[in-house]
MIBA-474668 format. One line per 10 residues: number of its first residue (from 1); their letters; for each residue y, x, z of N, C-alpha, C. Coordinates in nm, 4 decimals, always signed. Each point is the difference from the previous one (the first is absolute). Layout:
NUM	A	Y:X:Z:Y:X:Z:Y:X:Z  ...
This chain:
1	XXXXXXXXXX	+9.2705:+10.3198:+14.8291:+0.0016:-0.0961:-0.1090:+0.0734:+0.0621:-0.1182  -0.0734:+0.0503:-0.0791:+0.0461:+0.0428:-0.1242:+0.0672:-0.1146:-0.1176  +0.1304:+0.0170:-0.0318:+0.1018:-0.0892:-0.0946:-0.0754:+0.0137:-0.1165  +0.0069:-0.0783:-0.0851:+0.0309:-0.0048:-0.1754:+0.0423:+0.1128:-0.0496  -0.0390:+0.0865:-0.1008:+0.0703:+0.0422:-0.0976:+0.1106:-0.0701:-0.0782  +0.1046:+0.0319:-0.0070:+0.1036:-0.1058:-0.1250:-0.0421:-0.0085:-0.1076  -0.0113:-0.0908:-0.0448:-0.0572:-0.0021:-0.1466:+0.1379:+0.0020:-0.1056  -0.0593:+0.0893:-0.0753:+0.0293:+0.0786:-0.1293:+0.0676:-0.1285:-0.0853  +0.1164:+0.0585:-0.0373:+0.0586:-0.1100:-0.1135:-0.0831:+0.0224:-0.1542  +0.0105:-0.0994:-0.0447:-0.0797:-0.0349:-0.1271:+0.1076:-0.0669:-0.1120
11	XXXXXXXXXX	-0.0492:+0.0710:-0.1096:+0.0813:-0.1087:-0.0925:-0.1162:+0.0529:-0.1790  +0.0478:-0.1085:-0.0765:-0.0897:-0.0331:-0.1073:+0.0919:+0.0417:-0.1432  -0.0621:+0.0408:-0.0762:+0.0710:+0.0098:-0.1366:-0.0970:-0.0406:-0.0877  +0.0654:-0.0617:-0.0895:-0.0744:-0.0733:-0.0957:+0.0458:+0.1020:-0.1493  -0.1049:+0.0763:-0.0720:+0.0305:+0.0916:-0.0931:-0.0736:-0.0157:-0.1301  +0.0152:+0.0347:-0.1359:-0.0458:-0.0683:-0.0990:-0.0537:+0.1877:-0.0617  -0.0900:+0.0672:-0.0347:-0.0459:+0.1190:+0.0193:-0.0736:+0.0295:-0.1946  +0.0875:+0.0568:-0.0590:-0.0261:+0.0438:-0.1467:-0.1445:+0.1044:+0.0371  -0.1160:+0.0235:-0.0298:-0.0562:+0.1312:-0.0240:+0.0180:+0.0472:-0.1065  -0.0511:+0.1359:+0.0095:-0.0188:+0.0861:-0.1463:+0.1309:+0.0110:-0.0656
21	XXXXXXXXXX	+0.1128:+0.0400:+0.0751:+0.1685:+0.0186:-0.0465:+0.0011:+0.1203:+0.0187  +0.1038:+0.0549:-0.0671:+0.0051:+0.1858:-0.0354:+0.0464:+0.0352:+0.0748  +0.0591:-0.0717:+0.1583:+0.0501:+0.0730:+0.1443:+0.0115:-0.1146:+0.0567  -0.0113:+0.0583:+0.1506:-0.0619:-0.1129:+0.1294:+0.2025:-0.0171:+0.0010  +0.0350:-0.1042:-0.0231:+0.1656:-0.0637:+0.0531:-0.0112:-0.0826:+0.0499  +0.1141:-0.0364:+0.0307:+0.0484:-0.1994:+0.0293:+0.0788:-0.0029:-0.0740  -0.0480:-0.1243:-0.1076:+0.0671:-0.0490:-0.1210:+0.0981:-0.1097:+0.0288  +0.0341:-0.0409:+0.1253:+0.1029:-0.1437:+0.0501:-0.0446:-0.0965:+0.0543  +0.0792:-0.0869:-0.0182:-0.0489:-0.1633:+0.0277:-0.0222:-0.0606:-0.0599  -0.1551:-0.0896:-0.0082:-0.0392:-0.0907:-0.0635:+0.0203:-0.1224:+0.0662
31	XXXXXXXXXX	+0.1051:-0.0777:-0.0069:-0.0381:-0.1270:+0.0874:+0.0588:+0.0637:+0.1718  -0.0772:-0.0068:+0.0782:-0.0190:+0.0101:+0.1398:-0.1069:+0.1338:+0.0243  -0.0588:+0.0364:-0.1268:-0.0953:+0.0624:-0.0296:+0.0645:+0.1363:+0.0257  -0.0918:+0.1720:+0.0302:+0.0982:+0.1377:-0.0002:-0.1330:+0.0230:-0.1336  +0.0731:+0.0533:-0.1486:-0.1198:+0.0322:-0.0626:-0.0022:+0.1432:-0.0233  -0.1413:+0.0330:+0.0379:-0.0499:+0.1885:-0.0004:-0.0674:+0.0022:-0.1596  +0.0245:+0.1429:+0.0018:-0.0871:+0.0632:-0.1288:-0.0386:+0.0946:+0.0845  -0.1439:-0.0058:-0.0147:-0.0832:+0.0815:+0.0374:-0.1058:+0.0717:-0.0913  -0.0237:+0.1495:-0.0313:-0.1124:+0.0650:-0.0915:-0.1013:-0.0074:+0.0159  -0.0386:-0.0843:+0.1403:-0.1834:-0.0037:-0.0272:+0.0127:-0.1662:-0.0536
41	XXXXXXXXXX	-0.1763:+0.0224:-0.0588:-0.0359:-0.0798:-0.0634:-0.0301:-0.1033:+0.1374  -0.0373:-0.1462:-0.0661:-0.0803:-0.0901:+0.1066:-0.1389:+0.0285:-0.0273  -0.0576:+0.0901:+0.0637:-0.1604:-0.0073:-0.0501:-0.0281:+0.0425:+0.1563  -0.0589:-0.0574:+0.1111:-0.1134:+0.0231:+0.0993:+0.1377:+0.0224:+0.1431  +0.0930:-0.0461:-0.0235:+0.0805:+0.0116:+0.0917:+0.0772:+0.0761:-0.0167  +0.0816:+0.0611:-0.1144:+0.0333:+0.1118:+0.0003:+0.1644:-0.0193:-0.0042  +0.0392:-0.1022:-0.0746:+0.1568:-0.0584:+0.0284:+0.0316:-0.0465:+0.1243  -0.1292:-0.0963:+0.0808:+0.0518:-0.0261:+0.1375:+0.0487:+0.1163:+0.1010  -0.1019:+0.0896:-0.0292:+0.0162:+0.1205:+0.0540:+0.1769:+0.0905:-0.0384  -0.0066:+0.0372:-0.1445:+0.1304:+0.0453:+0.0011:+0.1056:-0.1022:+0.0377
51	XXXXXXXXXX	-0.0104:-0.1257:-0.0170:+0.1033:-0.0794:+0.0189:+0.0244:+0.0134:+0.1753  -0.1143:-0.0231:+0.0919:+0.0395:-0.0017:+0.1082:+0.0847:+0.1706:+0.0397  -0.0178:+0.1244:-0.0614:+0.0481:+0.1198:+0.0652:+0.1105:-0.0007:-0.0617  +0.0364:-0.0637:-0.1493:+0.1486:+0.0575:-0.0198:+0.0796:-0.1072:+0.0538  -0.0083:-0.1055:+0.0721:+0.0710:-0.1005:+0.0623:+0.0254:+0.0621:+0.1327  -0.1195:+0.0504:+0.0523:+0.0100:+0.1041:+0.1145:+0.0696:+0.0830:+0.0458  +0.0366:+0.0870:-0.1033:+0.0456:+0.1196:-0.0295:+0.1899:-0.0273:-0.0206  +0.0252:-0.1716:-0.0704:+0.1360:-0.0363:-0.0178:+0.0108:-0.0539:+0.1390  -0.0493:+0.0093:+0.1170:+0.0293:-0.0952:+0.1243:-0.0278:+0.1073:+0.0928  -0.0316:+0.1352:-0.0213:-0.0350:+0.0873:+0.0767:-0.0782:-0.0592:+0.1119
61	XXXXXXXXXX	-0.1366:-0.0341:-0.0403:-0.0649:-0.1079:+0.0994:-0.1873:+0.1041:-0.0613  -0.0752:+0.0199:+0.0956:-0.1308:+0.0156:+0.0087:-0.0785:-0.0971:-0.1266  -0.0427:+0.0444:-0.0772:-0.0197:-0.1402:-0.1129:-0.1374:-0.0765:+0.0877  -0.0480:+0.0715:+0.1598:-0.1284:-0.1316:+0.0711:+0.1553:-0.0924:+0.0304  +0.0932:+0.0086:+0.0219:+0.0901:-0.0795:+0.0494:+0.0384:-0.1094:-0.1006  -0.0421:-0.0201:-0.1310:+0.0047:-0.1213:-0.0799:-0.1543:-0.0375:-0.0881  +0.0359:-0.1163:-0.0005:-0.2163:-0.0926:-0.0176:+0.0642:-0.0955:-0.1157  -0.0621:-0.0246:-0.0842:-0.0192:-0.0582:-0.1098:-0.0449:-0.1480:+0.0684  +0.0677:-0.1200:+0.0198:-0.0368:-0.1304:+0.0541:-0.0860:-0.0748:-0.1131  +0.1227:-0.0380:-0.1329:-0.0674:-0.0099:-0.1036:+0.0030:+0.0619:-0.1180
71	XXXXXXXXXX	-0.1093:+0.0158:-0.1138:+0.0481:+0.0001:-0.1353:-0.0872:+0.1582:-0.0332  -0.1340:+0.0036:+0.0695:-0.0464:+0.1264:-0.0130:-0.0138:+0.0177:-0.1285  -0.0284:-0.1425:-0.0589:-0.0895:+0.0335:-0.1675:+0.0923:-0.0504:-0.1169  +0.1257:-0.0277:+0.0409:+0.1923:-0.0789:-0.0703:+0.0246:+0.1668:+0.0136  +0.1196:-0.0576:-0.0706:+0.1194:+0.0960:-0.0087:+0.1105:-0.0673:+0.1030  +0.0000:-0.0960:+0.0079:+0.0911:-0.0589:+0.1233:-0.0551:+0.0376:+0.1125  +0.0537:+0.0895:+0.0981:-0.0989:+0.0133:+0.1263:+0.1220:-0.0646:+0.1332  -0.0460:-0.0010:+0.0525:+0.1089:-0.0369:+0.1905:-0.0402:+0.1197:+0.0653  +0.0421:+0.0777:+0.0087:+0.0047:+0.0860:+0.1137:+0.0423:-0.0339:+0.1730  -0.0216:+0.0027:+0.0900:+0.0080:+0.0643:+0.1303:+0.0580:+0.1237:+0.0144
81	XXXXXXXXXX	+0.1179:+0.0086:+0.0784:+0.0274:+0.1308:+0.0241:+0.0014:-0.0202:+0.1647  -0.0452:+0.1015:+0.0706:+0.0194:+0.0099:+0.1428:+0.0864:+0.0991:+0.0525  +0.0351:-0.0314:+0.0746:+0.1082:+0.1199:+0.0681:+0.1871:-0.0523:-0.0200  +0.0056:-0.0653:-0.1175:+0.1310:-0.0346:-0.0435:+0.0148:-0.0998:-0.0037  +0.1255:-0.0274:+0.0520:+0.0594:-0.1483:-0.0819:+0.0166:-0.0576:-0.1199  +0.0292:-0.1373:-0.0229:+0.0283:-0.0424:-0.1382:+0.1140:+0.0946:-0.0453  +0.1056:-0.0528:+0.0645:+0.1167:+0.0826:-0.0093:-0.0092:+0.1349:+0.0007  -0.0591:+0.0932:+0.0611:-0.0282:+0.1236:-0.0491:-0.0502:+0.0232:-0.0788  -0.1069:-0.0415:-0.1124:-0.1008:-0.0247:-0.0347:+0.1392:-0.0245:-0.1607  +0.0435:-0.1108:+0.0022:+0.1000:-0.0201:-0.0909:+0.1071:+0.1102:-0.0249
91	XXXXXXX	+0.1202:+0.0775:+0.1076:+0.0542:+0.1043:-0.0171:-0.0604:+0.0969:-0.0635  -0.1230:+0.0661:+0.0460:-0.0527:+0.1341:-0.0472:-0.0571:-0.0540:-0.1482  -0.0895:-0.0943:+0.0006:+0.0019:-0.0474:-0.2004:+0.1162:+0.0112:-0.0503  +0.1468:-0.0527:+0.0441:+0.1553:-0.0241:-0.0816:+0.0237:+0.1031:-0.0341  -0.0321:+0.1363:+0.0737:+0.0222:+0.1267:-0.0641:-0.0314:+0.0635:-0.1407  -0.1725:-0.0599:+0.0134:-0.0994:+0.0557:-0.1383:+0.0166:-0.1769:-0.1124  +0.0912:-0.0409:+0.0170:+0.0049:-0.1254:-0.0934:+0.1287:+0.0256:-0.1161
C-alpha cells in the first residue's frame, strides 16, 4: 500500500507589475501589493512571462513552481507560489523590499 506524497506548501502574492521600465526591480509596497518594474512590454504574454522568472529568480524557486491565478490581462496579478510558505515567501521578498 503505497502512502501519499506530502503535499507541497503553497502560498499567494498579490503584485501590481509596471511594463516597459528601464530595469526589471521591486519598487515596494503598494498597499498589501509587492510592485515590480519590469522591461518587457505587455504584448502576447511577454510581462507575464518576465514577471513570473524575475519573482522566481528573487525566491530561488523554478519559475514552473509559480502560476498566475489571476490578472493575466491587469497589471494586478495573484500569483501562486509552490514549494514555500507564506512566511517564507514574505522573509525572502523583505530582503529585495
Amino acid at each position: 500500500m503505497a502512502g501519499k506524497a506530502a503535499a507541497r506548501p503553497q502560498a499567494t502574492l498579490s503584485v501590481r507589475v509596471q511594463p516597459r521600465a528601464s530595469r526589471n526591480e521591486v519598487a515596494g509596497l503598494v498597499g498589501d501589493q509587492l510592485k515590480i518594474k519590469l522591461t518587457a512590454p505587455p504584448v502576447e504574454g511577454e510581462a507575464n512571462d518576465a514577471c513570473l522568472k524575475f519573482l522566481a529568480d528573487l525566491l530561488d524557486l523554478a519559475p514552473s513552481r509559480l502560476e498566475i491565478l489571476r490578472g493575466e490581462h491587469s497589471r494586478t496579478k495573484l500569483i501562486r507560489i509552490t514549494g514555500l510558505t507564506q512566511a517564507e515567501v514574505t522573509a525572502l521578498l523583505a530582503k529585495n523590499v
